[in-house]
N, C-alpha and C positions, 0 to 999 in steps of 0.2 A: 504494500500500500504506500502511494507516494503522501509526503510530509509537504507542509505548508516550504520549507526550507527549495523543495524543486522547483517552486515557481512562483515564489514570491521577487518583488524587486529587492536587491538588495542595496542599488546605491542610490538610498533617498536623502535627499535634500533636508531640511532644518530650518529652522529660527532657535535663539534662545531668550531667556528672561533678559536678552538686554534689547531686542530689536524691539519696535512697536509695529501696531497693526498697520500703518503704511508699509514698512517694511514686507512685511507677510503678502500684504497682498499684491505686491510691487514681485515677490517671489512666485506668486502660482501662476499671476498673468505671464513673466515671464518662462517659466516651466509647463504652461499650461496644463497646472492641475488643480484640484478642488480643495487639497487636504493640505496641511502643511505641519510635519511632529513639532512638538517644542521640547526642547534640552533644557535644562536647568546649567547655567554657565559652568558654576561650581563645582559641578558633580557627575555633569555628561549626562544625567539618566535622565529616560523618558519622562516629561512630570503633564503634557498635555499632549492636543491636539487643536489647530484651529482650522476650519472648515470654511467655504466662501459663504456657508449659511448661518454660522458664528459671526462672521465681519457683519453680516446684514442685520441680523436680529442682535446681537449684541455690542454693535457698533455702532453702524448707523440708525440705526431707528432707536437707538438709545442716546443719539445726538454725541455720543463720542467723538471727538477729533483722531485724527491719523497718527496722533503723537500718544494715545491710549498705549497703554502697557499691555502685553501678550497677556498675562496673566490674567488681568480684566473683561478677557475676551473668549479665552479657548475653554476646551473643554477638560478636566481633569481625571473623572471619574471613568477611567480606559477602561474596555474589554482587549487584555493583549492575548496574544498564544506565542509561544517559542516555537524554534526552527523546527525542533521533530513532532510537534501536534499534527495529526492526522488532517489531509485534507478536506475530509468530511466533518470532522471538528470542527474545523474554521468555519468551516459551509453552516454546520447549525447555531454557532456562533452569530453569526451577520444574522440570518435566518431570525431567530431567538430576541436578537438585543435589535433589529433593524438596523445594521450598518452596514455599509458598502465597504468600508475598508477597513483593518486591524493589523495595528502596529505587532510587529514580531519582537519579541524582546529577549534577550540573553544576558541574566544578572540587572537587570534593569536597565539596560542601555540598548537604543533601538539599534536591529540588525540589520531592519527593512520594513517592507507594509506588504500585504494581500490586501489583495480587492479582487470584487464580483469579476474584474475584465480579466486579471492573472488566471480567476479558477475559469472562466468560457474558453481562452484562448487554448489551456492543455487539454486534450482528449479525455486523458482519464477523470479529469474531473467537472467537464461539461456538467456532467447533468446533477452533480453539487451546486454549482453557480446557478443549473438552472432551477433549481428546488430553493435556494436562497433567495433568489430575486423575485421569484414567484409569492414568500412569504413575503416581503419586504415590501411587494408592490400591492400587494391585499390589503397590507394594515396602512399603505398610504392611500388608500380608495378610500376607508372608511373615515381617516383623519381628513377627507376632502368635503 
C-alpha cells in the first residue's frame, strides 16, 4: 500500500511568524496556490496554515491591513499525517475534517502537503481522492 510520502509535494514553500498577510498572499499569487504553511521562526515547526479563504474572511472582511501578523490570520488547529500514513488515511482525513490539503509533518517540522490533486493524479489512489472530494463536496452543498 502506497504512503502519503509517494506522492505528496515535498518542496513547499513557507511564511513565518515574521512575514505579514501581504507577504503570504504576495507568495500564493506568485506560486499560484491556495495554501501557504506557516513556521514558527524560532523553532522551524509547523504552528499554522493560511488559506486565500483565511486572507478573505479573516483579513479583509475583518478590515485588517496587509501589514496584519500571520498569526492573526491562519489557521492553527492542523489535521497533519506523517510521510508513512496510508494513502487512504489521508483520503478519510480530508474526507472527515473537509480539507483539501494536509500538511505532512516529521517531529513537527513540515516535510510537505497532500492535496485532493496529488491523490487524483496517482493511479492507485484515484478513487481515494475520489471518495474524499465527493465527501467534501456534499457537506459544501448543504453549507450553500
Amino acid at each position: 500500500m502506497k504512503s502519503v510520502q509517494d506522492v505528496m509535494t515535498s518542496n513547499v514553500d513557507y511564511c513565518t511568524t515574521l512575514d505579514n498577510v501581504y507577504e503570504v498572499a504576495v507568495k500564493m499569487r506568485d506560486l499560484d496556490v491556495g495554501a501557504i504553511p506557516i513556521i514558527d521562526n524560532d523553532t522551524q515547526k509547523l504552528i499554522g496554515m493560511i488559506t486565500d479563504r483565511d486572507l478573505v474572511v479573516r483579513g479583509i472582511a475583518e478590515k485588517h491591513a496587509g501589514s496584519n501578523k500571520v498569526t492573526n490570520v491562519m489557521s492553527e488547529n492542523l489535521i497533519t499525517v506523517n510521510p508513512e500514513t496510508s494513502i487512504q488515511e489521508a483520503s478519510n482525513l480530508m474526507a472527515e475534517h473537509q480539507i483539501r490539503r494536509l500538511p505532512v509533518v516529521k517531529n513537527e517540522k513540515l516535510v510537505g502537503i497532500i492535496s485532493l490533486g496529488d491523490l487524483a493524479i496517482d493511479k492507485m489512489s484515484d478513487e481515494s481522492a475520489g471518495h474524499a472530494l465527493s465527501e467534501i463536496s456534499e457537506s459544501e452543498q448543504i453549507h450553500h
